[in-house]
C-alpha positions as a Markdown table, in Angstrom:
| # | Residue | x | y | z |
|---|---|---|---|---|
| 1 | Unk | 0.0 | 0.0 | 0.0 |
| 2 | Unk | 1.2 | 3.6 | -0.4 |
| 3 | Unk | 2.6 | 5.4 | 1.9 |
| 4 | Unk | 0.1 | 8.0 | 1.9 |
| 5 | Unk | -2.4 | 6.4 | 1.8 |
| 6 | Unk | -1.1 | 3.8 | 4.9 |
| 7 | Unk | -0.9 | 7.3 | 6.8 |
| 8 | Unk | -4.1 | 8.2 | 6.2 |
| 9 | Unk | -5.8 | 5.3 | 7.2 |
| 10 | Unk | -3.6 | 5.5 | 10.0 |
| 11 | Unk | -4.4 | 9.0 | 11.1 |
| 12 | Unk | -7.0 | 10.0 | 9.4 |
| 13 | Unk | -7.3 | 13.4 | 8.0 |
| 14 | Unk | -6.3 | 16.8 | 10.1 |
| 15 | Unk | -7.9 | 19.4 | 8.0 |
| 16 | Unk | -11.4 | 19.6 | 10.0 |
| 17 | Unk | -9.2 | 20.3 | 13.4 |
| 18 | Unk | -7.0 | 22.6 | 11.9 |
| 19 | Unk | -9.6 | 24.7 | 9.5 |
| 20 | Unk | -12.2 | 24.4 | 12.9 |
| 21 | Unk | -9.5 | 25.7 | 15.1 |
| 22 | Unk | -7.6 | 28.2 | 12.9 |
| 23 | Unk | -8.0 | 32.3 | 14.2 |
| 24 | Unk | -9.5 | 30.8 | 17.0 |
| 25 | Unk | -6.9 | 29.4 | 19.5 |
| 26 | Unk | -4.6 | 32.0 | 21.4 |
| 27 | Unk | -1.4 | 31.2 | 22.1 |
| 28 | Unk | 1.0 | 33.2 | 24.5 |
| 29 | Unk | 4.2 | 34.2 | 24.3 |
| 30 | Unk | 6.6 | 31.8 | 26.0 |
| 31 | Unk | 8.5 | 31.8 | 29.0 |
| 32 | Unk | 11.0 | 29.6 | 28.0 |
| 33 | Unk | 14.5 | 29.1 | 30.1 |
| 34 | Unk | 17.8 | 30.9 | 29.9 |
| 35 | Unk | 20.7 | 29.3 | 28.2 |
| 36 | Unk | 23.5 | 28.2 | 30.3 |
| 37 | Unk | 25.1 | 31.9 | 29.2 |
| 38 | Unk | 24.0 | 35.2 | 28.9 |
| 39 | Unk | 23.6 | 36.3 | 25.0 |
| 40 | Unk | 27.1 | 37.7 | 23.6 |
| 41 | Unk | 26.7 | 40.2 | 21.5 |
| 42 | Unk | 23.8 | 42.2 | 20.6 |
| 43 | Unk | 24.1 | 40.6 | 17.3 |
| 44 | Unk | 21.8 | 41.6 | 14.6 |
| 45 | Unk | 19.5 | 39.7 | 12.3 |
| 46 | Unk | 18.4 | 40.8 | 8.8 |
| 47 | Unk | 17.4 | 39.4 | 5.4 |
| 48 | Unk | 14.7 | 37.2 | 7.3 |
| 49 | Unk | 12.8 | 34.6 | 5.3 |
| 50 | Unk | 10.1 | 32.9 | 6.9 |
| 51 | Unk | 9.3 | 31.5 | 9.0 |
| 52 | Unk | 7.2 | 29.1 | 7.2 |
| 53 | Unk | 4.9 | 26.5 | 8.9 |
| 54 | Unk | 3.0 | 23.8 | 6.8 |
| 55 | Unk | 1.2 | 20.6 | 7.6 |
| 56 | Unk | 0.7 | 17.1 | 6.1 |
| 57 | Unk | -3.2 | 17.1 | 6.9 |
| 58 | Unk | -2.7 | 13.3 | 5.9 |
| 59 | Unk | -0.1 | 12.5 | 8.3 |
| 60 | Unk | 0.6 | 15.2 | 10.4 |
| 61 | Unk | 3.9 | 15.9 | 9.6 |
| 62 | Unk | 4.4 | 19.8 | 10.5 |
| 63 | Unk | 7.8 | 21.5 | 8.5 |
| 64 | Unk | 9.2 | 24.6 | 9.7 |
| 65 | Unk | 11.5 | 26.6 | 7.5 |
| 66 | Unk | 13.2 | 29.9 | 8.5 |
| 67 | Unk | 16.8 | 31.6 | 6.8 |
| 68 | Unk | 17.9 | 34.9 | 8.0 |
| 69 | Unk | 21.5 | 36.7 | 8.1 |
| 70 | Unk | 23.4 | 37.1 | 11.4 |
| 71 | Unk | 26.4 | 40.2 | 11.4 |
| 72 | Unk | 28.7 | 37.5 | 13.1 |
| 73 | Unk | 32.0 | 35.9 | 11.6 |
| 74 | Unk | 31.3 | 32.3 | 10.3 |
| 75 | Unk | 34.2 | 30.7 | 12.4 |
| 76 | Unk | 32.2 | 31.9 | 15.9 |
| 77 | Unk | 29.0 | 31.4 | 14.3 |
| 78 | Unk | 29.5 | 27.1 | 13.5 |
| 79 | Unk | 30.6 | 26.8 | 17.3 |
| 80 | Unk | 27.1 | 27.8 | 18.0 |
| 81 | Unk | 25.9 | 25.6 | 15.7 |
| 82 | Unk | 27.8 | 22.5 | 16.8 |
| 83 | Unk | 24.6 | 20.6 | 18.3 |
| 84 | Unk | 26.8 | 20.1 | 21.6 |
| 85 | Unk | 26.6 | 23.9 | 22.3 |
| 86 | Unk | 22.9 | 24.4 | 21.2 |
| 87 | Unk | 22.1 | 24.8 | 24.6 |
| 88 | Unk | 24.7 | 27.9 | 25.1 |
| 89 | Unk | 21.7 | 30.2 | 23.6 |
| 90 | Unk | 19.0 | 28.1 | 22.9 |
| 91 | Unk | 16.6 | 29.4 | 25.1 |
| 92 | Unk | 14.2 | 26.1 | 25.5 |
| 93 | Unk | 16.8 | 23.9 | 26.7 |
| 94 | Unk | 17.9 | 23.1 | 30.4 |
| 95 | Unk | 21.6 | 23.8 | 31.3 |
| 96 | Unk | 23.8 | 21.1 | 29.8 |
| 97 | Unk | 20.8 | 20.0 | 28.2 |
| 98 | Unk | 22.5 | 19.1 | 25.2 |
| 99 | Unk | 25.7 | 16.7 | 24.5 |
| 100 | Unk | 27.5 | 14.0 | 23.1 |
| 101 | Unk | 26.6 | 10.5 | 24.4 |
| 102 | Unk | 27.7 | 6.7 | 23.5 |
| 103 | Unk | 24.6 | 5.4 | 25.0 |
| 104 | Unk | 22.2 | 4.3 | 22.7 |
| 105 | Unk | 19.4 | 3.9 | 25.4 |
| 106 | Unk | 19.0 | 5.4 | 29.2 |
| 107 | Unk | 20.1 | 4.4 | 31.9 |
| 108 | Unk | 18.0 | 3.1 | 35.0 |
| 109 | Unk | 17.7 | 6.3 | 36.7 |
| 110 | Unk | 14.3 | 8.6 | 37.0 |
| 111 | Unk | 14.2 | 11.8 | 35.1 |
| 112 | Unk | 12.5 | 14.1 | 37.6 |
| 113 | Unk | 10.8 | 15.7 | 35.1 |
| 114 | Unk | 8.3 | 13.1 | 33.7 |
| 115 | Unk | 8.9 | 10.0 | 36.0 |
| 116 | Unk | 10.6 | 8.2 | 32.9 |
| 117 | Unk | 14.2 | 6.4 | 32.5 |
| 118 | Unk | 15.5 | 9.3 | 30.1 |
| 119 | Unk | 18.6 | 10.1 | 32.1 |
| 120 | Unk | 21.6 | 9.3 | 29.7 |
| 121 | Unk | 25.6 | 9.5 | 30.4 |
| 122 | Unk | 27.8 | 12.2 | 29.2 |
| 123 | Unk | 30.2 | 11.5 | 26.2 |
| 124 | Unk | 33.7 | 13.4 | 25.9 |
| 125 | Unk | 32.8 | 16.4 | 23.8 |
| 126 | Unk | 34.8 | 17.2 | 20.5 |
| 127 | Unk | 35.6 | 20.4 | 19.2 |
| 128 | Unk | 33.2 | 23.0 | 18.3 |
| 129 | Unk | 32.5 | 23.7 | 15.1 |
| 130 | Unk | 34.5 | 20.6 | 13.5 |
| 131 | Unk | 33.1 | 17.6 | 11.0 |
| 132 | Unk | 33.1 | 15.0 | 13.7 |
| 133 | Unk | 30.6 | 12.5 | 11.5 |
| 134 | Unk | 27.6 | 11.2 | 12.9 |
| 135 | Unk | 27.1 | 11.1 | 16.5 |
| 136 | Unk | 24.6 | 10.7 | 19.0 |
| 137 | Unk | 23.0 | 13.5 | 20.9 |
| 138 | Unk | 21.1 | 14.0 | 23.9 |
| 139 | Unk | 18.8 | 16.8 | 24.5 |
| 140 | Unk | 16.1 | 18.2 | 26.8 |
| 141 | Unk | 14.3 | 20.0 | 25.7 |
| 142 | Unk | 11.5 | 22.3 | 27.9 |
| 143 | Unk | 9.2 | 25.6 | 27.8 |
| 144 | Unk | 6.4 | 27.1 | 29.5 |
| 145 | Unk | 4.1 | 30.1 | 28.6 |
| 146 | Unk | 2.6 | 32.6 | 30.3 |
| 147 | Unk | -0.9 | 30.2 | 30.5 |
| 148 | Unk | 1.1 | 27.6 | 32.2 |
| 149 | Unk | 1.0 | 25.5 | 29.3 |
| 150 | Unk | 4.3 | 23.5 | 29.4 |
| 151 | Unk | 6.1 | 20.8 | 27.6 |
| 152 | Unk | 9.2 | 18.8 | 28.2 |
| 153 | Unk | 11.2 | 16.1 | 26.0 |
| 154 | Unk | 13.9 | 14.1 | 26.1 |
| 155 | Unk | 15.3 | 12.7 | 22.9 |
| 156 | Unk | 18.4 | 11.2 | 21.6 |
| 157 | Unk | 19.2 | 12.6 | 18.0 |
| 158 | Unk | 21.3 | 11.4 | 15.1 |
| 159 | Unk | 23.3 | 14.8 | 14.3 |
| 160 | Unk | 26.3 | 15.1 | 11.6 |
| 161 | Unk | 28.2 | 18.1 | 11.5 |
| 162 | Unk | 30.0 | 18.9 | 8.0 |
| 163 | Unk | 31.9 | 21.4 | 6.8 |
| 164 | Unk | 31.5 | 21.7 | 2.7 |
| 165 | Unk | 32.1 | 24.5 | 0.0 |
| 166 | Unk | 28.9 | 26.7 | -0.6 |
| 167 | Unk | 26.8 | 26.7 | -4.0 |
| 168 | Unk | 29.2 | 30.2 | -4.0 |
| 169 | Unk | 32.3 | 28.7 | -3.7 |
| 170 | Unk | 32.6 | 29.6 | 0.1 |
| 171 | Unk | 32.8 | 28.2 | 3.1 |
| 172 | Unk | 29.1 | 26.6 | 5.1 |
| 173 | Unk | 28.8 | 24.8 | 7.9 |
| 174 | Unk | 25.6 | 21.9 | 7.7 |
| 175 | Unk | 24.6 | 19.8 | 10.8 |
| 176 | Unk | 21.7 | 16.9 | 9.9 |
| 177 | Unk | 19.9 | 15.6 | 12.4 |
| 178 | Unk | 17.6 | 12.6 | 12.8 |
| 179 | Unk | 15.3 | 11.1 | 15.6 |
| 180 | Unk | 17.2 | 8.3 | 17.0 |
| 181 | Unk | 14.6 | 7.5 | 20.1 |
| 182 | Unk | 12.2 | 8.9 | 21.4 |
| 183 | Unk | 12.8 | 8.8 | 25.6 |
| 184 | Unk | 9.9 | 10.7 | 27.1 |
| 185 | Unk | 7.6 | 13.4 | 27.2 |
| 186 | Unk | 4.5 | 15.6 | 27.8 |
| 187 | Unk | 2.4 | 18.1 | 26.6 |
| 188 | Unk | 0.0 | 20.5 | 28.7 |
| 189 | Unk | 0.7 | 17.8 | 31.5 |
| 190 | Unk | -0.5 | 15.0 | 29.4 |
| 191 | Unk | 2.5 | 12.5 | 29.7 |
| 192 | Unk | 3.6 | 9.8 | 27.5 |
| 193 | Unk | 3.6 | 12.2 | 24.4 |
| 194 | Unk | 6.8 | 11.2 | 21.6 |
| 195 | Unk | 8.3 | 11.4 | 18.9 |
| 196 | Unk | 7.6 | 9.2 | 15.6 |
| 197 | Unk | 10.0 | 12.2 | 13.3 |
| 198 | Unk | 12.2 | 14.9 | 14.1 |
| 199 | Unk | 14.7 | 15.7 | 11.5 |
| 200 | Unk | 16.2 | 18.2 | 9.9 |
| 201 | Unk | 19.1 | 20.5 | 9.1 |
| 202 | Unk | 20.8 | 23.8 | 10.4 |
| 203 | Unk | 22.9 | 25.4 | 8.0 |
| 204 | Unk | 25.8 | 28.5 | 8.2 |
| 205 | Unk | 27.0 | 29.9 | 5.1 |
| 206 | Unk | 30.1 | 32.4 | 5.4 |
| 207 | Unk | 29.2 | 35.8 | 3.0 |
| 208 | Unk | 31.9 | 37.7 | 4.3 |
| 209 | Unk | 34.4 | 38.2 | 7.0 |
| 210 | Unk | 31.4 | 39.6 | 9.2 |
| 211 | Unk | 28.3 | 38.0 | 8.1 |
| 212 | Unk | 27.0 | 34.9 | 7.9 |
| 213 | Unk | 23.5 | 33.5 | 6.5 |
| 214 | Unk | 21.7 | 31.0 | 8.9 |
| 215 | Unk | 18.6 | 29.0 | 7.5 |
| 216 | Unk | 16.9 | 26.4 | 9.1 |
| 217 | Unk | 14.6 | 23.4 | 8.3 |
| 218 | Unk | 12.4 | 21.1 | 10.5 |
| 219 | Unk | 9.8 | 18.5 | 10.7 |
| 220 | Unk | 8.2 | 16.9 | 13.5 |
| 221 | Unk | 5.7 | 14.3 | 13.8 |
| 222 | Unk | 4.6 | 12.7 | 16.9 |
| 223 | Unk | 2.8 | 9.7 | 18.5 |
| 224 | Unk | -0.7 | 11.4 | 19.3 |
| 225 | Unk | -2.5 | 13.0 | 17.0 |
| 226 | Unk | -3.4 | 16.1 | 19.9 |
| 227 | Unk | 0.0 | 16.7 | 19.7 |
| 228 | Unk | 0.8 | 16.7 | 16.1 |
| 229 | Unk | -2.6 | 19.5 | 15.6 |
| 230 | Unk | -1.5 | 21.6 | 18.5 |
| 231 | Unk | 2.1 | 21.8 | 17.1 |
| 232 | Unk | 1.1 | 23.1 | 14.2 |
| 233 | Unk | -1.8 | 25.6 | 15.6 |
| 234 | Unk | 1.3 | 27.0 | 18.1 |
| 235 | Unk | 3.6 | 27.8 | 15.1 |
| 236 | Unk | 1.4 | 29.2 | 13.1 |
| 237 | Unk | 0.6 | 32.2 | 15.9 |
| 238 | Unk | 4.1 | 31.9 | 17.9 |
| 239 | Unk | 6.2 | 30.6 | 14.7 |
| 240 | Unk | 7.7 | 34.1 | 14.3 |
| 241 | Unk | 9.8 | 33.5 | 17.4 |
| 242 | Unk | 11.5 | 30.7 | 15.6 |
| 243 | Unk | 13.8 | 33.3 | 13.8 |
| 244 | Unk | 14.8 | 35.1 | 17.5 |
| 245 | Unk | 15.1 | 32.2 | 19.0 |
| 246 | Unk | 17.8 | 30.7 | 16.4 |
| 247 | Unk | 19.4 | 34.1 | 16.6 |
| 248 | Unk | 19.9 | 33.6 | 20.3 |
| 249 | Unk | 21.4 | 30.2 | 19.6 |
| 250 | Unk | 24.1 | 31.9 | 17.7 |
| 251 | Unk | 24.4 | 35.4 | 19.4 |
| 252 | Unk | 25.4 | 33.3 | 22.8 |
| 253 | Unk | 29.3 | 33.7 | 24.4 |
| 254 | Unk | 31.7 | 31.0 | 22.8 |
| 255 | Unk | 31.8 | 27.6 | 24.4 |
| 256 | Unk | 34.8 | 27.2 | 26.5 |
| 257 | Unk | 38.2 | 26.4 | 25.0 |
């Protein structure tokens, strides 16, 4: 059978949510936690395209797509970038909520946070900014709004770093990353929410010796079908802050040496 049309047997269709709930769900502003720095810089963000936010109504696959320019030198901007250090500025992660791990499953301790085994062991890091191959990642991910909505996961991510020559002949940075499990999570206190899809790719592009162009690409898809429509309803009214929120991620103080 077709893989479209396996998914939609599967899920059914989205479109009646999402056309029955569009202009009429408000969203808030988040709340979200501080990187484990404060923001270097100010750095400033121009030449923004997007964000754009689509959904699958088939299979509930939301894609977010976002590209602006940073004034920031390449060289500090790919340390950023290196998914090790995307909890430097990236304001909806928990301190060291991001690393390098050899585990490819938890260990048997609780994660405080939803009552799950998600807790994984520390890897040595590598340099930032370098094309270290594929690697597996850790991150917690976490934010709140001003509602109290909240949601928390934990996920261990396929992510490969690689440094290449740019369709202009200069130098870009490109880190891919794929779901490799799903740990735990919840949504709005609903626990038990994961991951089916989270992949994507993260680019820096070097135009000159002080600017560099960022652009971003997404999807997601999760287990429950709640999830997946309230994903994309809270993009599409807070899916602006995706650009400020990568800009933080690369406007934070280097990682230490």
């Amino acid at each position: 059978m077709p893989l479209r049309h396996h998914a939609r047997r599967r899920f059914g269709s989205f479109r009646p949510f999402t056309e029955a709930l569009a202009g009429r769900v408000q969203v808030t502003a988040g709340r979200p936690l501080a990187g484990r720095y404060p923001p270097h810089g100010p750095y400033r963000m121009r030449e923004l395209r997007g964000p754009t936010i689509d959904m699958d109504t088939d299979i509930g696959l939301v894609t977010v797509e976002v590209a602006f320019t940073v004034d920031r030198p390449f060289r500090e901007v790919i340390e950023l970038l290196d998914p090790q250090y995307w909890d430097l500025g990236g304001k909806y992660f928990y301190p060291d909520g991001t690393y390098l791990t050899n585990a490819n499953r938890p260990d048997d301790r609780r994660c405080a946070t939803c009552g799950a085994s998600c807790t994984v062991p520390e890897a040595p890091g590598l340099p930032a900014g370098t094309d270290y191959g594929w690697k597996v990642l850790y991150e917690h991910f976490h934010g709140t709004d001003a509602r109290g909505f909240d949601v928390s996961f934990h996920n261990l991510l396929w992510v490969n770093p690689d440094l290449v020559t740019s369709p202009r002949g200069g130098r870009m940075y490109v880190v891919t990353y794929a779901l490799h499990s799903s740990l735990c999570g919840r949504a709005d206190f609903v626990s038990g929410i994961t991951f089916e899809r989270d992949d994507g790719d993260v680019s820096a592009e070097e135009l000159d010796a002080a600017s560099t162009r960022i652009h971003m690409r997404k999807h997601i898809r999760f287990t429950s079908e709640w999830a997946n429509v309230t994903t994309y309803i809270a993009y599409r009214y807070v899916g602006a802050e995706t650009a400020a929120d990568l800009l933080g991620v690369v406007s934070a103080a280097l990682p230490p040496a």
